[in-house]
mmCIF file as gemmi writes it, N, C-alpha and C atoms, coordinates in Angstrom:
data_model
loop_
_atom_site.group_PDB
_atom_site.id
_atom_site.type_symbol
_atom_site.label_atom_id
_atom_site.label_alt_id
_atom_site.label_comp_id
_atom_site.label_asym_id
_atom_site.label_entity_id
_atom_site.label_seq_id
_atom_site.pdbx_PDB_ins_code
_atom_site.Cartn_x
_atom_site.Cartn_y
_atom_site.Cartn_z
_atom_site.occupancy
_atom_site.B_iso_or_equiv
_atom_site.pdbx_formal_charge
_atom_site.auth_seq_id
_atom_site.auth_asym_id
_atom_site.pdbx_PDB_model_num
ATOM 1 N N . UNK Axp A 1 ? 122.035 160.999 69.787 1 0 ? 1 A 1
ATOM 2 C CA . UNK Axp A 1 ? 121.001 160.155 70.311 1 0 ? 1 A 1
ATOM 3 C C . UNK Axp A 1 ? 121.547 158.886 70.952 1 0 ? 1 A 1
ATOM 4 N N . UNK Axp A 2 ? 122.847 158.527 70.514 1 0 ? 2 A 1
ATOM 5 C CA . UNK Axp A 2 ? 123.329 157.282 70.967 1 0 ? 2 A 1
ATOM 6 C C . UNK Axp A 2 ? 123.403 157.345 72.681 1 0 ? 2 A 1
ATOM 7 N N . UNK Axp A 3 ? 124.376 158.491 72.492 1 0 ? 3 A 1
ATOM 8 C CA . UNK Axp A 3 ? 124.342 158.964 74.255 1 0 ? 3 A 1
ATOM 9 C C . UNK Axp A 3 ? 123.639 158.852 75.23 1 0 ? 3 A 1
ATOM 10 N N . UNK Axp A 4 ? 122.131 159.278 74.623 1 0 ? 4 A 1
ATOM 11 C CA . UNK Axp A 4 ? 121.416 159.148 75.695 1 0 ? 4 A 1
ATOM 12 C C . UNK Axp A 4 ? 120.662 157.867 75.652 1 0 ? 4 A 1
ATOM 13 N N . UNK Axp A 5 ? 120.683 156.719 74.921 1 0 ? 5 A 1
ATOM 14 C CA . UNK Axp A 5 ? 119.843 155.525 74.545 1 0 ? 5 A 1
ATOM 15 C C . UNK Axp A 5 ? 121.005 155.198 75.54 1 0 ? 5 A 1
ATOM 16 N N . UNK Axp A 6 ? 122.567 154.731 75.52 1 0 ? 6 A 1
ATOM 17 C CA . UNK Axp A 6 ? 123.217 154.561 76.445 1 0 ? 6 A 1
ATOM 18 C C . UNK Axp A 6 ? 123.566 155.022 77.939 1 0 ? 6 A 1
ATOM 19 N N . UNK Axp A 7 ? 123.075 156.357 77.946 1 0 ? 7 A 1
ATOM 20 C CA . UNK Axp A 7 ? 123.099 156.634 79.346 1 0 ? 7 A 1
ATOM 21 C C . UNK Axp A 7 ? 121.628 155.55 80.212 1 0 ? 7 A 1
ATOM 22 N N . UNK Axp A 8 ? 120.461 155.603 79.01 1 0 ? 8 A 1
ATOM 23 C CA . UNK Axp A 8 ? 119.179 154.87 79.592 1 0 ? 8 A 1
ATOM 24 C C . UNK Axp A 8 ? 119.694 153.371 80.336 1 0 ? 8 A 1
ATOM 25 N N . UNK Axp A 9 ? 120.255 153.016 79.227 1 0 ? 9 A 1
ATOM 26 C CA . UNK Axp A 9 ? 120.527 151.318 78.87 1 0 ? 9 A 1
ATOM 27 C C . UNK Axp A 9 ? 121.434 151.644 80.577 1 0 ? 9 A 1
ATOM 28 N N . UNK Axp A 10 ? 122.72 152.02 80.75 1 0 ? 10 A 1
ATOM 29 C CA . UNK Axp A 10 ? 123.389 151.833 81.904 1 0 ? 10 A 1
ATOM 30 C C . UNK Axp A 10 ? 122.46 152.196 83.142 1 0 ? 10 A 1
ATOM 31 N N . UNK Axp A 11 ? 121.576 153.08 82.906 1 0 ? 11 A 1
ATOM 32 C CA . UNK Axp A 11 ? 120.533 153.823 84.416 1 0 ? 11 A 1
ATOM 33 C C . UNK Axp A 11 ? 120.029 152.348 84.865 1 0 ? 11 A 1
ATOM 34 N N . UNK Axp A 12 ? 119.362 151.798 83.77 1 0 ? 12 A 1
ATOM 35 C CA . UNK Axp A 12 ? 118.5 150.304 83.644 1 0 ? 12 A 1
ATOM 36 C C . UNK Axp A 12 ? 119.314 149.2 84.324 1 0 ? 12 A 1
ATOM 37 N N . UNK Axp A 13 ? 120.721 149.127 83.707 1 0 ? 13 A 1
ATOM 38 C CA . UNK Axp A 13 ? 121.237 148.201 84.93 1 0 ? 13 A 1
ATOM 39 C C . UNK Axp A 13 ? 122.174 148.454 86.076 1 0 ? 13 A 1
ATOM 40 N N . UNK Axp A 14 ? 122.139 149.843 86.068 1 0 ? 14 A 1
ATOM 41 C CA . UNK Axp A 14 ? 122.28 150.181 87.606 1 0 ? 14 A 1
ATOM 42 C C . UNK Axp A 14 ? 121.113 149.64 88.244 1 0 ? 14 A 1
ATOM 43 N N . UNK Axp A 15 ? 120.196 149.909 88.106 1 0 ? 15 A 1
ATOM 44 C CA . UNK Axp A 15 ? 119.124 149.867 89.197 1 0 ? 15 A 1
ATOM 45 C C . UNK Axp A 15 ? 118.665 148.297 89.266 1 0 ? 15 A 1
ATOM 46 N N . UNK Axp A 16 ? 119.038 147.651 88.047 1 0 ? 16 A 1
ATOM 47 C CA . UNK Axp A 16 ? 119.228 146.229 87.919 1 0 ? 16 A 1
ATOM 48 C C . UNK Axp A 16 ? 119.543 145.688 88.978 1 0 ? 16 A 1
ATOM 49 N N . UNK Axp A 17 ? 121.049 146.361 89.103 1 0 ? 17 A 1
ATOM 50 C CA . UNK Axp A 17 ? 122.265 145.511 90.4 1 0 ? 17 A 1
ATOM 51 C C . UNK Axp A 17 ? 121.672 145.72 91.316 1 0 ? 17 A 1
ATOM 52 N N . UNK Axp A 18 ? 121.361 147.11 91.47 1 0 ? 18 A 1
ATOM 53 C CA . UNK Axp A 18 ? 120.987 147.711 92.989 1 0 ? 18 A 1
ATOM 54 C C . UNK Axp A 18 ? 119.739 146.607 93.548 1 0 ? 18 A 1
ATOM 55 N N . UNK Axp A 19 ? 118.645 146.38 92.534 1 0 ? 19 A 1
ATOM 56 C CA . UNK Axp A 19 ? 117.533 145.474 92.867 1 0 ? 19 A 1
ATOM 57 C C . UNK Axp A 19 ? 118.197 144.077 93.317 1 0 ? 19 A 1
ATOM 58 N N . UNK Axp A 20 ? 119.158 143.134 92.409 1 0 ? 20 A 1
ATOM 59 C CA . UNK Axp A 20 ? 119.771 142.16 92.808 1 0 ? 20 A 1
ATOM 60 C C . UNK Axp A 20 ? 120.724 142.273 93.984 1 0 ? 20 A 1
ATOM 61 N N . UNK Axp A 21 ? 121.087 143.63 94.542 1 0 ? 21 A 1
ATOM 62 C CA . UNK Axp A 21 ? 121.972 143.387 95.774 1 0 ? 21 A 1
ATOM 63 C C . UNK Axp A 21 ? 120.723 143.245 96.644 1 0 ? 21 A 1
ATOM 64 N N . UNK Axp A 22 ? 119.971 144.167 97.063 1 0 ? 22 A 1
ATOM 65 C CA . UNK Axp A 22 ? 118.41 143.685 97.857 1 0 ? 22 A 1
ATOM 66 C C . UNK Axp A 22 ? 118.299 142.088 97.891 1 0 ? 22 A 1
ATOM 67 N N . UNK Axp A 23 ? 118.124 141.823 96.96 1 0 ? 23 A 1
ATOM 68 C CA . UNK Axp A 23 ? 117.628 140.505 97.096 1 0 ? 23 A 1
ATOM 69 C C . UNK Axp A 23 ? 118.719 139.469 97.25 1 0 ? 23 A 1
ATOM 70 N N . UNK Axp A 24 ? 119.899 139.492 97.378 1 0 ? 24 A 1
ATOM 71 C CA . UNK Axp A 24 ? 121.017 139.135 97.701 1 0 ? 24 A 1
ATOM 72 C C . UNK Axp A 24 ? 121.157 139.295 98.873 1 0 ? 24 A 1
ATOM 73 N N . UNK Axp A 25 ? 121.071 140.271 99.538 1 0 ? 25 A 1
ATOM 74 C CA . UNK Axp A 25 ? 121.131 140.091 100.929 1 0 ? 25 A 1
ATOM 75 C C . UNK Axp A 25 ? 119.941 139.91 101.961 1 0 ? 25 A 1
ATOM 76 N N . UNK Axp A 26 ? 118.694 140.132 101.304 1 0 ? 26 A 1
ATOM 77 C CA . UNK Axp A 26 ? 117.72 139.446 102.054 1 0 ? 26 A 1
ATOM 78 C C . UNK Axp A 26 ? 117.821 137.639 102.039 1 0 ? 26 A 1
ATOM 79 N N . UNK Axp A 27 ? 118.422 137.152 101.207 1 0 ? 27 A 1
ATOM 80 C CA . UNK Axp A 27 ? 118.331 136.017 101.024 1 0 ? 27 A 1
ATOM 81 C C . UNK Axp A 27 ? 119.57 135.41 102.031 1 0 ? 27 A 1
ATOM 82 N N . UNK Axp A 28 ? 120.923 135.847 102.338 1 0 ? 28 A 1
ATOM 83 C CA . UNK Axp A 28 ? 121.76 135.592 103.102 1 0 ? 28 A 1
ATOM 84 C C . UNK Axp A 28 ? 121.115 136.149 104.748 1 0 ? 28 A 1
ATOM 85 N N . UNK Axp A 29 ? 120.258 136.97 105.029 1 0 ? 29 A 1
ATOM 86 C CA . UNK Axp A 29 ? 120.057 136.87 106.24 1 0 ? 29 A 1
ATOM 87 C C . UNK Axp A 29 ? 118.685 135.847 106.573 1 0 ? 29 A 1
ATOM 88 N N . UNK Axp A 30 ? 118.218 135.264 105.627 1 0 ? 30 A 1
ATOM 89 C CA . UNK Axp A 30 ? 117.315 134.261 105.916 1 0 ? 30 A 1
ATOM 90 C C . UNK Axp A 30 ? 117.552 133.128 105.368 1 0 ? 30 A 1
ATOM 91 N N . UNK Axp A 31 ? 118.869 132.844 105.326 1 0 ? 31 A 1
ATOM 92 C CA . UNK Axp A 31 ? 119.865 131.248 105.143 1 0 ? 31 A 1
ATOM 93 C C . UNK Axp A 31 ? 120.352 130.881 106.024 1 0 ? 31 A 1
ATOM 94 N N . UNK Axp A 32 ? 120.222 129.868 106.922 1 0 ? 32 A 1
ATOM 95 C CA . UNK Axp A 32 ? 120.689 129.424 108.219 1 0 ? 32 A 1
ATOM 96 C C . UNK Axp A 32 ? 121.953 129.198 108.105 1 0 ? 32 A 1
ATOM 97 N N . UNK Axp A 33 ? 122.708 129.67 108.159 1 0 ? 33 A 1
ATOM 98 C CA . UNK Axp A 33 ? 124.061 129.428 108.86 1 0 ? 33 A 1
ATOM 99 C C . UNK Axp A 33 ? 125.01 127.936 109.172 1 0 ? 33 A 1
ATOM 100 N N . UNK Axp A 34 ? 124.5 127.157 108.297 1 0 ? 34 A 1
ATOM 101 C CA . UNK Axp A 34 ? 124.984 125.465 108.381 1 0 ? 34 A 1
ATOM 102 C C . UNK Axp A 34 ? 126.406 125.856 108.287 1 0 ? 34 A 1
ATOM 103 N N . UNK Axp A 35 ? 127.234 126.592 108.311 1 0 ? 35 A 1
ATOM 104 C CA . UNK Axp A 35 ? 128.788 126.469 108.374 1 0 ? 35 A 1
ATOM 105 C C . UNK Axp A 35 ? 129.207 126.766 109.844 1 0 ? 35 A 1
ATOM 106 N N . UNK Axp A 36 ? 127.732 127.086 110.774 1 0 ? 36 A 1
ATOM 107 C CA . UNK Axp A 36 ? 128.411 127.192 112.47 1 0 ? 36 A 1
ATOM 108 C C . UNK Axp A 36 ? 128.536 126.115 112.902 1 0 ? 36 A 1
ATOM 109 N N . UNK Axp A 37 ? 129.442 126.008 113.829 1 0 ? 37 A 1
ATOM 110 C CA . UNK Axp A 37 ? 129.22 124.799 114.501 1 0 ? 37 A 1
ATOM 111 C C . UNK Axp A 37 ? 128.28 124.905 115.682 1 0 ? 37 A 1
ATOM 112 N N . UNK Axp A 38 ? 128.125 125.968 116.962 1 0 ? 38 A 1
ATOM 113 C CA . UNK Axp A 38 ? 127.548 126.696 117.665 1 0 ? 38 A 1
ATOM 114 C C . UNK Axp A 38 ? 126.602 127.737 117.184 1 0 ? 38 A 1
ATOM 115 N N . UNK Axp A 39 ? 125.407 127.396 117.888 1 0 ? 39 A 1
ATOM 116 C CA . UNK Axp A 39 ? 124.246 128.197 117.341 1 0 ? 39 A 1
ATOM 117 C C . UNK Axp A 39 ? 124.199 128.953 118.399 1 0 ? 39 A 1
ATOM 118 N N . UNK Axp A 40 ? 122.912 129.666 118.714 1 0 ? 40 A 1
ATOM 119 C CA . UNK Axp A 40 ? 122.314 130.547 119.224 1 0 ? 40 A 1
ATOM 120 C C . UNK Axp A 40 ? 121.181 129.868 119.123 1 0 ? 40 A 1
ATOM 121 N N . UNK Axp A 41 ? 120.557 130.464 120.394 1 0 ? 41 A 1
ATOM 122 C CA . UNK Axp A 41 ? 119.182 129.361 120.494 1 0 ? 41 A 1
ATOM 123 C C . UNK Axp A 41 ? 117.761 130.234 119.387 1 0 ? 41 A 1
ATOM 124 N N . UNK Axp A 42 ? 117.971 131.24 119.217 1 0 ? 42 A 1
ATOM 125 C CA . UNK Axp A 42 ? 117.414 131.718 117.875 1 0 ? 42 A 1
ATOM 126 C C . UNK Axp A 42 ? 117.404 131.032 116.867 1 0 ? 42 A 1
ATOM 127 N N . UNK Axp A 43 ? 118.694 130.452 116.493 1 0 ? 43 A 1
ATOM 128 C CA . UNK Axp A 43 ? 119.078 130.2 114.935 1 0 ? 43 A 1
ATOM 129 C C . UNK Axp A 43 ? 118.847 129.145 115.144 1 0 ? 43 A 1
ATOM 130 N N . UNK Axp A 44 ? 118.872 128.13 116.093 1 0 ? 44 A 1
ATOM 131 C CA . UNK Axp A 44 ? 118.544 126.286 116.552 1 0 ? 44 A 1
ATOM 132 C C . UNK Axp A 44 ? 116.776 126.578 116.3 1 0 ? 44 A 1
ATOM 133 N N . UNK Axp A 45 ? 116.106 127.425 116.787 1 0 ? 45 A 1
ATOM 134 C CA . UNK Axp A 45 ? 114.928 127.048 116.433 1 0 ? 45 A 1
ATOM 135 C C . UNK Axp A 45 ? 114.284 127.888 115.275 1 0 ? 45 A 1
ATOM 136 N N . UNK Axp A 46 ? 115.105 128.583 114.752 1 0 ? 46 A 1
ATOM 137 C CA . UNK Axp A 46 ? 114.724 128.633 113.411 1 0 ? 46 A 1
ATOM 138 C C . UNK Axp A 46 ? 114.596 127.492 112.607 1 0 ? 46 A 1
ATOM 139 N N . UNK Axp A 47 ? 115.587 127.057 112.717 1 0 ? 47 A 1
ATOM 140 C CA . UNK Axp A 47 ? 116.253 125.23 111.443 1 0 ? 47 A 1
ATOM 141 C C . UNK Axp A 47 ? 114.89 124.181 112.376 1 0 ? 47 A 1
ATOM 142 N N . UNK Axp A 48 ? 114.73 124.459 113.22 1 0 ? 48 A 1
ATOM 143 C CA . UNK Axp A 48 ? 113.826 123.481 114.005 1 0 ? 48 A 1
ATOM 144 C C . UNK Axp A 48 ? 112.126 124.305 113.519 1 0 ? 48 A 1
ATOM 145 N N . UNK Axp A 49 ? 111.806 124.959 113.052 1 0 ? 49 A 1
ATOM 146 C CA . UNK Axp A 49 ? 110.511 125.359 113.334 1 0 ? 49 A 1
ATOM 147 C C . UNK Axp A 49 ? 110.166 125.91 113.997 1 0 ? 49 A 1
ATOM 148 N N . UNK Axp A 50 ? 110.509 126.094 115.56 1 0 ? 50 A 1
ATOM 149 C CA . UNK Axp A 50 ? 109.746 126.116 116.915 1 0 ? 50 A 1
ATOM 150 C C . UNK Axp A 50 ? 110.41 127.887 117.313 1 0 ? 50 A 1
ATOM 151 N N . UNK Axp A 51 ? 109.953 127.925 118.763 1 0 ? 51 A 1
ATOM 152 C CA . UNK Axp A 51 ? 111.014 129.093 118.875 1 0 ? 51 A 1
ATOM 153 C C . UNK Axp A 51 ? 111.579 128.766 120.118 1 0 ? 51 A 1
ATOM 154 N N . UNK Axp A 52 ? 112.462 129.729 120.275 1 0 ? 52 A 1
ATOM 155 C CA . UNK Axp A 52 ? 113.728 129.584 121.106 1 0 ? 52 A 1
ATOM 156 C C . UNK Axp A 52 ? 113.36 129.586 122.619 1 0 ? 52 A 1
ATOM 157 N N . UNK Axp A 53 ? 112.28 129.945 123.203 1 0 ? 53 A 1
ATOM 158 C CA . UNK Axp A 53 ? 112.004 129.375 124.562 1 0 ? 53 A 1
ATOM 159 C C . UNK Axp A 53 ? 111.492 127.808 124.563 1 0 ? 53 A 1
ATOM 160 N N . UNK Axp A 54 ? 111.448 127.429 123.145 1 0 ? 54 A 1
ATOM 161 C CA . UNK Axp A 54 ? 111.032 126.149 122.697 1 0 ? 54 A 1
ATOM 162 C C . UNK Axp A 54 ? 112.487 125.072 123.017 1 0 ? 54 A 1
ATOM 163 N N . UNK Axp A 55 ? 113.508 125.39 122.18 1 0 ? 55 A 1
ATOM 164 C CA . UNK Axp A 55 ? 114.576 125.329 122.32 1 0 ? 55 A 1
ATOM 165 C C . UNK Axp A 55 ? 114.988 125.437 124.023 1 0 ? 55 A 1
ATOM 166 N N . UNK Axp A 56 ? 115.263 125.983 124.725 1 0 ? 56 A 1
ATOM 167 C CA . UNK Axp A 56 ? 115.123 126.406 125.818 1 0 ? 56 A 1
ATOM 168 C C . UNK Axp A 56 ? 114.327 124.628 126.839 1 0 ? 56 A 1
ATOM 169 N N . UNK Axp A 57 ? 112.834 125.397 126.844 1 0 ? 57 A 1
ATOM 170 C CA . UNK Axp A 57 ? 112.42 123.708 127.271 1 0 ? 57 A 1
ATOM 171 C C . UNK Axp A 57 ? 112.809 122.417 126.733 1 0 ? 57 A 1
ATOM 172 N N . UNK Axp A 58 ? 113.623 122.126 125.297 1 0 ? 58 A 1
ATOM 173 C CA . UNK Axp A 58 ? 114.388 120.647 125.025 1 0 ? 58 A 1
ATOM 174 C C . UNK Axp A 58 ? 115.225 120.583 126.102 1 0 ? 58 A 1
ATOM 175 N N . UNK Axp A 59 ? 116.212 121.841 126.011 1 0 ? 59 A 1
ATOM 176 C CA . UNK Axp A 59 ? 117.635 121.299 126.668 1 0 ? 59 A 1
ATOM 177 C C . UNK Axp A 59 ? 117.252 121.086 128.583 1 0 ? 59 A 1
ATOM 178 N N . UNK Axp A 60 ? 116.046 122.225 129.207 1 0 ? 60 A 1
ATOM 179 C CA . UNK Axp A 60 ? 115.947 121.718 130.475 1 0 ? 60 A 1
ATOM 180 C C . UNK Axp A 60 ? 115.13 120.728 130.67 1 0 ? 60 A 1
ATOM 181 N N . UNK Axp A 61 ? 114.226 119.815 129.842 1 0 ? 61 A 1
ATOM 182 C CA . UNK Axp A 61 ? 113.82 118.24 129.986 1 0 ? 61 A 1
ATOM 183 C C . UNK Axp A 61 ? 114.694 117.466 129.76 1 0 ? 61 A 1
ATOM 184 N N . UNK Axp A 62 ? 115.655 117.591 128.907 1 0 ? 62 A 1
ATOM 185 C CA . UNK Axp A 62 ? 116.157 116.414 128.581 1 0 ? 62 A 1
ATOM 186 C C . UNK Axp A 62 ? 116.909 116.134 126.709 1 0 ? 62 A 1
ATOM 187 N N . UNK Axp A 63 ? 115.658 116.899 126.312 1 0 ? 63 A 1
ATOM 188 C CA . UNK Axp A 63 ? 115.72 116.11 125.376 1 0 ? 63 A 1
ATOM 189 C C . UNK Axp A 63 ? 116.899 116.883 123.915 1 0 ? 63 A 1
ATOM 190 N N . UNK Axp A 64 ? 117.353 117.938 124.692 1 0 ? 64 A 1
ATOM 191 C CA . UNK Axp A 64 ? 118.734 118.35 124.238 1 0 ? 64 A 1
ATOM 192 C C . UNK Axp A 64 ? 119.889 118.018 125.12 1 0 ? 64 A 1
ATOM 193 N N . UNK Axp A 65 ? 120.654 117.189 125.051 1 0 ? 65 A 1
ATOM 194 C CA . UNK Axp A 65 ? 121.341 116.628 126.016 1 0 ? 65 A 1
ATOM 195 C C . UNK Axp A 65 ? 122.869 117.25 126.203 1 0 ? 65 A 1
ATOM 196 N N . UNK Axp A 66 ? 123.607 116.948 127.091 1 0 ? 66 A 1
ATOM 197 C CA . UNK Axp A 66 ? 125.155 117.543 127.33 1 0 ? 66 A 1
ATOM 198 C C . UNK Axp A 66 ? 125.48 116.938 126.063 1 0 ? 66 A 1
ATOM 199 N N . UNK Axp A 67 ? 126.674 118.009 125.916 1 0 ? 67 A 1
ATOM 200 C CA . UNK Axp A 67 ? 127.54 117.618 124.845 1 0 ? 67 A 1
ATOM 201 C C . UNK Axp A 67 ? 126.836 118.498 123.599 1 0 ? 67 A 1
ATOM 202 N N . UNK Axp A 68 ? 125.333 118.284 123.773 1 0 ? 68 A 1
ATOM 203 C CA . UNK Axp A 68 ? 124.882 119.273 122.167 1 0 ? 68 A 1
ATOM 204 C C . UNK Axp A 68 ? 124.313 120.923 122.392 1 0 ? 68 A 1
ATOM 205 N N . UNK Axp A 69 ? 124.727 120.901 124.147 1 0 ? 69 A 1
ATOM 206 C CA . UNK Axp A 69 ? 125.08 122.403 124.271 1 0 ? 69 A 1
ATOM 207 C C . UNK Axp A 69 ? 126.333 123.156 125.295 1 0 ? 69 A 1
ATOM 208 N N . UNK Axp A 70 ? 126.298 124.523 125.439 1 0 ? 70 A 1
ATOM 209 C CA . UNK Axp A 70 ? 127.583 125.011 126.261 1 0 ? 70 A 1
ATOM 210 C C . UNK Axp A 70 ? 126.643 125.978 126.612 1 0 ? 70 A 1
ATOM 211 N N . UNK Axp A 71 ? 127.22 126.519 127.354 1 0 ? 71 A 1
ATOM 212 C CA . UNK Axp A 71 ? 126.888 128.04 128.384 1 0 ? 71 A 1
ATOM 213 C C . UNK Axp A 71 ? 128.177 129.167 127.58 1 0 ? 71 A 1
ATOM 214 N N . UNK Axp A 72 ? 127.986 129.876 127.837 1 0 ? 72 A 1
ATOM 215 C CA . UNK Axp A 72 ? 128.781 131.041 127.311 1 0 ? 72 A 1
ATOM 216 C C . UNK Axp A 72 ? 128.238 132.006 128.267 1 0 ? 72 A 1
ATOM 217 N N . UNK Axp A 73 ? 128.818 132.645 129.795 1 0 ? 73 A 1
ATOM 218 C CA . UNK Axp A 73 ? 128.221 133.275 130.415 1 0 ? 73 A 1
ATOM 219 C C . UNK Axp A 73 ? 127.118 133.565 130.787 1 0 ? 73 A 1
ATOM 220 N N . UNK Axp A 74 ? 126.052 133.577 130.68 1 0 ? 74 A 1
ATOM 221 C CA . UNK Axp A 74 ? 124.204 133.507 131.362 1 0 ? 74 A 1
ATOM 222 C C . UNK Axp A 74 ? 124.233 133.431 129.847 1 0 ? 74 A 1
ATOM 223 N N . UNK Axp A 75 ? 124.346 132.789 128.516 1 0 ? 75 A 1
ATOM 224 C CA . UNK Axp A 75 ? 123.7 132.164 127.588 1 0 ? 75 A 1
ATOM 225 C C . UNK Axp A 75 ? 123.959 130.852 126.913 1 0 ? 75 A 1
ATOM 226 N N . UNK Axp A 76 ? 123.177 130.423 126.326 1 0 ? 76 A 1
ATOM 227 C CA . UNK Axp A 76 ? 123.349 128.794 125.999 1 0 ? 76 A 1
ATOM 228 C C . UNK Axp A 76 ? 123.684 128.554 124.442 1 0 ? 76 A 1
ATOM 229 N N . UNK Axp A 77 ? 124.692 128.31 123.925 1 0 ? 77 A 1
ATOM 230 C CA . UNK Axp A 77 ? 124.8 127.664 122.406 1 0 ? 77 A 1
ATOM 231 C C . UNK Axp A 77 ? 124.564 126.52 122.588 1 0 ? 77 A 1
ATOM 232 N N . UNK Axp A 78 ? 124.283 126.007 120.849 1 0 ? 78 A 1
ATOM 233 C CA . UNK Axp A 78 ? 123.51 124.787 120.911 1 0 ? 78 A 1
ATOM 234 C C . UNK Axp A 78 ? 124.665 124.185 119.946 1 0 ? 78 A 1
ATOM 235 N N . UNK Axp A 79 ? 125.453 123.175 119.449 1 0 ? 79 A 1
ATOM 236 C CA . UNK Axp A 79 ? 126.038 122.536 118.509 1 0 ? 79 A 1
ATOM 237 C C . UNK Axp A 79 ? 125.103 121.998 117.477 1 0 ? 79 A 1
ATOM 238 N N . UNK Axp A 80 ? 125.34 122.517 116.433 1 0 ? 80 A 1
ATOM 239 C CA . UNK Axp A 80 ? 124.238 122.463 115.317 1 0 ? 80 A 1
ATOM 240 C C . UNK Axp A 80 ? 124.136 121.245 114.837 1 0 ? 80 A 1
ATOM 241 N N . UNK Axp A 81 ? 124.954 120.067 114.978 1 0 ? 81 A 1
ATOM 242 C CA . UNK Axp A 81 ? 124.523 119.304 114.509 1 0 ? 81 A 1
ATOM 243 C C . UNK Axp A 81 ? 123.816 118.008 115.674 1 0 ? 81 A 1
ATOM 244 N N . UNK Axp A 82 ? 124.334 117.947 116.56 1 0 ? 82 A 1
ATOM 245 C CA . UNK Axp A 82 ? 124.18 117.047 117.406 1 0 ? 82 A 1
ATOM 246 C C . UNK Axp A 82 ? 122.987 117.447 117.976 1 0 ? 82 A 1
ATOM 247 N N . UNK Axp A 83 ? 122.794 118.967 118.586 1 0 ? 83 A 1
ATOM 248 C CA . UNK Axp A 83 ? 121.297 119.514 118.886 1 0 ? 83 A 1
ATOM 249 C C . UNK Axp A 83 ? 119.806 119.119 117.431 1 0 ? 83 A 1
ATOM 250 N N . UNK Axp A 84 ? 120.367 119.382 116.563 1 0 ? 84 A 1
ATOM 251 C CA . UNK Axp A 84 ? 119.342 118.965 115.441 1 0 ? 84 A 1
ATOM 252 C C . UNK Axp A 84 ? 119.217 117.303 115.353 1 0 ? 84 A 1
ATOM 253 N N . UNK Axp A 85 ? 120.13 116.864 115.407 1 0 ? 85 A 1
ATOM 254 C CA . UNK Axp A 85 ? 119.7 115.074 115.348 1 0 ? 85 A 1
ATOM 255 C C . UNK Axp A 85 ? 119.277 114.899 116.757 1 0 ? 85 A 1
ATOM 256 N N . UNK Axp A 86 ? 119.321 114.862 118.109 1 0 ? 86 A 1
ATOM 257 C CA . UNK Axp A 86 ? 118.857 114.724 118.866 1 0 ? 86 A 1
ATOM 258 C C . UNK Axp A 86 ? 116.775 115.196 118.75 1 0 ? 86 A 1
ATOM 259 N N . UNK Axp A 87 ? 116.783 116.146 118.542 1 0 ? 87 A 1
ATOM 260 C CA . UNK Axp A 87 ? 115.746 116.764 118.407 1 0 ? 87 A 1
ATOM 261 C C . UNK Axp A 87 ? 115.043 116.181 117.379 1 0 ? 87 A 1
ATOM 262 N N . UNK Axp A 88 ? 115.48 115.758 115.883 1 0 ? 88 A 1
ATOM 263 C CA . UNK Axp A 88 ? 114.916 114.865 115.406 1 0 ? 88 A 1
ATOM 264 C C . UNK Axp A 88 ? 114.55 113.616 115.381 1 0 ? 88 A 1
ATOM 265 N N . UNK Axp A 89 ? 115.583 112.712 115.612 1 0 ? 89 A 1
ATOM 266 C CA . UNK Axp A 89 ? 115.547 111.613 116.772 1 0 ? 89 A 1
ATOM 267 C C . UNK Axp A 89 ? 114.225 111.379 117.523 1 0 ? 89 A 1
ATOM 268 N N . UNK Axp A 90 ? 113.72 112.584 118.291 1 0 ? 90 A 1
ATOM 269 C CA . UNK Axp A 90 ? 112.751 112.897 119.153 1 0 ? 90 A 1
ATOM 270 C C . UNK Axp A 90 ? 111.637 112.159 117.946 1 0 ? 90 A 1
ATOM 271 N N . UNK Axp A 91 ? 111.291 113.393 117.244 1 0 ? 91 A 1
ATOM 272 C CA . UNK Axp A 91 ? 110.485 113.219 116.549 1 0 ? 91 A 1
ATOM 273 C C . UNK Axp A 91 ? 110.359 111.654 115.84 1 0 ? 91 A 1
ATOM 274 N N . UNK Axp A 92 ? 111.126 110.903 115.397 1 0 ? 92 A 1
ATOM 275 C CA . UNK Axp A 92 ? 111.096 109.469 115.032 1 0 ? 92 A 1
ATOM 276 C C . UNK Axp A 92 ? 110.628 108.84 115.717 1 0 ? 92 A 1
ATOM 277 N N . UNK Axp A 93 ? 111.007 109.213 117.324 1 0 ? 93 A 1
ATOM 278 C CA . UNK Axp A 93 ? 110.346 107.929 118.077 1 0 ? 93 A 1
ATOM 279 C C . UNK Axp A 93 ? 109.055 108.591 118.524 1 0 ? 93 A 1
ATOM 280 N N . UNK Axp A 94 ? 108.798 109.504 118.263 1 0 ? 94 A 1
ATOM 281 C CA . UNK Axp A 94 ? 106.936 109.641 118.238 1 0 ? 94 A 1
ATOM 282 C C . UNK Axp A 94 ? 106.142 109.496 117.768 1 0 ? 94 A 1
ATOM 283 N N . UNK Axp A 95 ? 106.69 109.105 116.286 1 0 ? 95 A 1
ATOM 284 C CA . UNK Axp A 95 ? 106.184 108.522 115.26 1 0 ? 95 A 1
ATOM 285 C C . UNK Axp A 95 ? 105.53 106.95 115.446 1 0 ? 95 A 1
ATOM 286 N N . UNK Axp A 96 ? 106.171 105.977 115.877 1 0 ? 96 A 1
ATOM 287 C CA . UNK Axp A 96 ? 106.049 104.946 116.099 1 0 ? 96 A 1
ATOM 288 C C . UNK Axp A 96 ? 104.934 104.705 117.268 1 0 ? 96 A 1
């Protein structure tokens, strides 16, 4: 009887892990990426709220400026940190 109370007990945390790898990796693909330095205009307006044609209209008004992006062949990275304080920035002085 031991055998099979132990085969149960190991089935139980197999399926344990298996449940915690799921949720282990759903959780790493919906963690922003703060160790890039260069975003993707996806992942800039994820951390921002907005979406990425959103992103898109900052940098051609203005209000993402040189320096807090690059071109990479017909696409645009954003520098994650300088694009996010600029953009917040924004928001401060609308406040007032």
């Amino acid at each position: 009887m031991t055998l099979n109370n132990d085969q149960l007990r190991i089935g139980r945390l197999i399926a344990e892990v298996e449940d915690l790898t799921i949720a282990v990796k759903e959780l790493i693909k919906t963690t922003p990426q703060r160790n890039k330095t260069w975003l993707k205009p996806h992942e800039l307006a994820s951390l921002l709220g907005c979406s990425p044609k959103t992103v898109g209209r900052y940098r051609m008004i203005g209000k993402i400026q040189a320096g807090a992006f690059r071109k990479r062949g017909n696409r645009y990275e954003y520098h994650a940190d300088k694009a996010l304080r600029q953009v917040q920035n924004i928001g401060d002085h609308n406040d007032q």
